[in-house]
Steps between C-alpha positions, in 0.01 A plus 500: 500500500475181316283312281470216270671525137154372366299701758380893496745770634229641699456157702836553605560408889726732737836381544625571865835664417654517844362094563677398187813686525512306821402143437453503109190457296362220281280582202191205433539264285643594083573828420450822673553887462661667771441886478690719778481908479735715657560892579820631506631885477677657190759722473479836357791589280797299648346607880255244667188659624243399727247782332118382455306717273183364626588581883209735649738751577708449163406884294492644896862368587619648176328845550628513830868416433536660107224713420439727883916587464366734151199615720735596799805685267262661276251601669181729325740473217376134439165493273608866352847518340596127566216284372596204278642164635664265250480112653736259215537159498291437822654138647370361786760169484180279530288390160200275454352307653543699802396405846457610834250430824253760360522337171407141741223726655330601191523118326341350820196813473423392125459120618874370374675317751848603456658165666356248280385756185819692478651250180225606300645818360781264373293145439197500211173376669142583480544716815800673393317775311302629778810488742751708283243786495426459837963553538488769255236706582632483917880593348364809267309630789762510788725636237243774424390567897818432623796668283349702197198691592626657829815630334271642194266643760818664689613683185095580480507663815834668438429675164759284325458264243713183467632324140667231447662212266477144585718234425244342263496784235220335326577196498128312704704176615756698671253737663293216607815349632575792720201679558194232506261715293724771305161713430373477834808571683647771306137707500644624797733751298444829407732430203517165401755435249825329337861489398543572117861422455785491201375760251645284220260229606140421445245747721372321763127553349316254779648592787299920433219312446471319824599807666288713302192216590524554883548917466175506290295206690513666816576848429861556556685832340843353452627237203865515629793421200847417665653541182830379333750366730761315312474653162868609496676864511442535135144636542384790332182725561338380175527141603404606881135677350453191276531221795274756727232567224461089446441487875256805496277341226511145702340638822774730677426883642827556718855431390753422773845490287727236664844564665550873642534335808783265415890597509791477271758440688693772345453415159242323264405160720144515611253231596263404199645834319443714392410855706230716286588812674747752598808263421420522106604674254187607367397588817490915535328463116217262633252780635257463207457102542404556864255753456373240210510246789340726737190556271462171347510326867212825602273420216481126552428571831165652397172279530469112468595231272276477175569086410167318519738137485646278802651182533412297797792427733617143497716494757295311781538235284884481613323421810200303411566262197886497600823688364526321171223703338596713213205779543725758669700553222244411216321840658864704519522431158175599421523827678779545325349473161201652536680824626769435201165541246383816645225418809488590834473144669464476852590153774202451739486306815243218455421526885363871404312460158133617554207557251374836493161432384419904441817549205505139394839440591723363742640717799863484678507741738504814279489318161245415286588209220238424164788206424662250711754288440592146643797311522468349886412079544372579811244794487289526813117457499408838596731658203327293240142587581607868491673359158176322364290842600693693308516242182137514526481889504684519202859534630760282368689246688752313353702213529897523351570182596275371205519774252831652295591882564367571201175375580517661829607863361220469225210426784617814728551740174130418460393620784759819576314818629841694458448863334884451321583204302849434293493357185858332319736519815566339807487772765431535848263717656398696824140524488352716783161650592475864628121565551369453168859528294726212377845544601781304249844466544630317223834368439697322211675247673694350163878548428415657177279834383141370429197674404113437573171571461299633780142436469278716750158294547289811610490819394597805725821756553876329476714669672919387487644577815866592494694425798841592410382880436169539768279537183197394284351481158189438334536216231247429215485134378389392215191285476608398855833416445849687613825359323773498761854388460715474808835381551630259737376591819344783436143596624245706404201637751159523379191651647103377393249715593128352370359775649663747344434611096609801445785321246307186322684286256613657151479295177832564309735325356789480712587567842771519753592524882721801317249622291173461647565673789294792485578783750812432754341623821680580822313377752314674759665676838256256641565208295877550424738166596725754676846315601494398900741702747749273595323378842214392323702287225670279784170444642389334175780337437647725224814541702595162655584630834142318589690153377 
């Protein structure tokens, strides 16, 4: 299509391709824009590949030629002692924008004619708005329809559950780039989750939360954590529970340790090394830290996601305002810090933000949010009445792009329901709701030993939960509050009970994890966190054989 330099990009006239390649074309008189899109196939790896995602038969092709081979060999064995699929690094070869007929189709259905539209989603025009959603809404849909949901509804039928880590890993530009609509896509996982890699690196704090987001939105059991490839051979146990705890607090409930799978070559060369299993050293001595594993990974399992806070999902703004926006990454970071200063912070799709009129807060799927947070330039008209309801119910909706952190941790403090609050460090915590308990898992993430204040905002029974030994102990704190000191990477469990008084807070002077722990009590034959039998460990994860 082309059209005037001066003129609008949606007055643009059709350019007959096959008429100019022929005889040429002349433009009017001055200056002109000449906008031609193309399709072409991508390779994946080094391989080309004619593979389209968005194919009607796309998630049925790939059950029939991968998926009915473990069906056939395995027989009733499938869903019972086999039961976990781990999908990594899922590349199609093709990115956005994508394109097929069906994609054509779906334009045409919504009123956008593809032929003379089509250079909006690259050319800023008054029109262009309405025609990217149309294009993104008809890609995240075939995607859903035609690849995702039919393989997740396979594994449904099947007893099996699939996992998986993407090559995104948190980062929202990249998982726009490959997947459209990372939330929506990736819903279709029983275990959505990420690569954590190089232990002496930075946790990758974001990436649990996005996977965390979709598990607790729409009720998924699995957080998977592909843990630690490329750390090096010189990893130790201690550094091994540190890395997993950090990842545990940020969102995670299964722990797939990277590299059993790999070889050596007859030596010590291994692909993103190192091997956390039966080639080290340590390995015959490790039994303790995978029954720790096997517990922590059980308990965090256990009811749903306590964090009232979500930030909105800027991503379609890659689509709609144009790739040079800034949001996806302004709301990484802020994931990242909110989860760095102790909350539970969720990502929410903008396409599924609804006001729930009866609890005054906003519904995603599962989730219920009292504080919202924006970063997008483009949010959509439905989202921000369901924002502007809940500002005038009382809820708080903020926007980071005009306010400091500071600003923005001091407005969600004020309005945190959470039972367990930390005073003096920077730790991260698990917070969970079983019925009417508050789960915490809370971890020291710091290089150095650091101690805290825990302040408990209701009264009620605190329990601490110890994983490494399957037991439990009453703790008294003192005017509400529980000094802890942990060092680095180490966690500590806790268990609120409101309902329960049987052990109120004591007024005395001092008092300790160590001290204040008033009887040790095994728990019960019905409550005990027994160890798993073997079986049951790979099925979870605990044993990579499922990776």
């Amino acid at each position: 299509v082309a059209w005037p330099a001066d003129g609008r990009p949606e007055d643009a006239a059709e350019v007959p391709i096959d008429e100019a390649r022929r005889h040429g074309w002349r433009s009017g008189p001055g200056h002109w824009n000449l906008s031609i899109v193309t399709a072409e196939p991508r390779d994946i790896g080094t391989l080309p590949s004619t593979f389209d995602p968005m194919h009607p038969q796309a998630g049925a092709s790939l059950i029939q030629h991968y998926y009915k081979r473990f069906e056939q060999e395995l027989g009733p064995r499938l869903g019972a002692s086999f039961r976990v699929f781990f999908q990594d690094e899922l590349d199609f070869g093709v990115t956005m924008p994508l394109w097929n007929d069906r994609v054509h189709e779906r334009l045409r259905a919504s009123g956008v004619s593809p032929k003379s539209e089509l250079h909006l989603l690259f050319h800023n025009s008054d029109r262009s708005r309405h025609v990217r959603e149309a294009y993104r809404r008809a890609v995240v849909e075939l995607l859903e329809t035609s690849y995702f949901k039919p393989i997740f509804e396979w594994h449904e039928q099947h007893g099996t559950r699939i996992v998986m880590d993407q090559i995104s890993r948190g980062d929202l530009r990249v998982g726009q780039h490959h997947y459209a609509d990372f939330l929506q896509t990736m819903k279709w996982f029983h275990g959505p989750g990420n690569d954590d890699p190089d232990l002496t690196g930075p946790r990758n704090l974001a990436a649990f939360r996005v996977s965390a987001s979709i598990a607790r939105q729409w009720d998924r059991p699995l957080v998977a954590n592909e843990a630690f490839h490329s750390s090096g051979w010189g990893v130790t146990p201690y550094g091994v529970v540190a890395g997993a705890n950090v990842g545990f607090a940020a969102g995670a409930n299964m722990l797939i340790l990277h590299g059993l799978n790999y070889t050596t070559q007859d030596g010590w060369w291994e692909w993103a090394s190192p091997d956390f299993h039966f080639r080290q050293p340590w390995w015959e001595f490790s039994g303790d830290m995978w029954r720790y594993f096997t517990r922590v990974c059980a308990l965090l399992r256990r009811g749903v996601g306590a964090g009232a806070i979500c930030v909105v999902d800027p991503t379609p703004d890659l689509a709609l305002v144009g790739t040079s926006v800034k949001s996806p990454e302004q709301a990484r970071a802020l994931l990242t810090a909110l989860t760095e200063s102790g909350y539970s912070v969720d990502l929410a799709s903008a396409d599924d933000l609804i006001y729930e009129a009866h609890s005054q807060s906003l519904a995603v799927g599962s989730a219920r949010y009292r504080a919202v947070i924006t970063v997008s330039e483009a949010v959509p008209a439905k989202a921000s009445g369901a924002l502007e309801e809940l500002r005038q119910a009382g809820g708080v909706v903020l926007d980071a792009a005009a306010l400091e952190e500071s600003a923005v941790l001091a407005e969600l403090e004020a309005i945190d329901s959470s039972s367990v609050f930390i005073r003096g460090a920077k730790w991260i915590v698990h917070r969970r709701r079983v019925g009417g308990v508050e789960l915490c898992f809370i971890v020291n993430p710091q290089p150095v030993t650091e101690s805290a204040r825990l302040h408990f905002a209701h009264d009620g029974i605190v329990e601490q939960w110890d994983a490494w030994k399957g037991t439990r102990a009453v703790l008294s704190p003192v005017r509400g509050f529980l000094p802890v000191t942990l060092g680095p990477g180490e966690s500590i469990i806790l268990v609120h009970d409101r309902a329960r008084h049987e052990v109120g807070f004591v007024d005395a002077e001092s008092s300790s994890v160590a001290a204040s722990a008033g009887r040790q009590m095994e728990v019960s034959a019905r409550q005990r966190l027994k160890p798993l039998p073997e079986q049951q460990r790979r099925d979870i994860g605990m044993v990579s054989a499922t990776g």
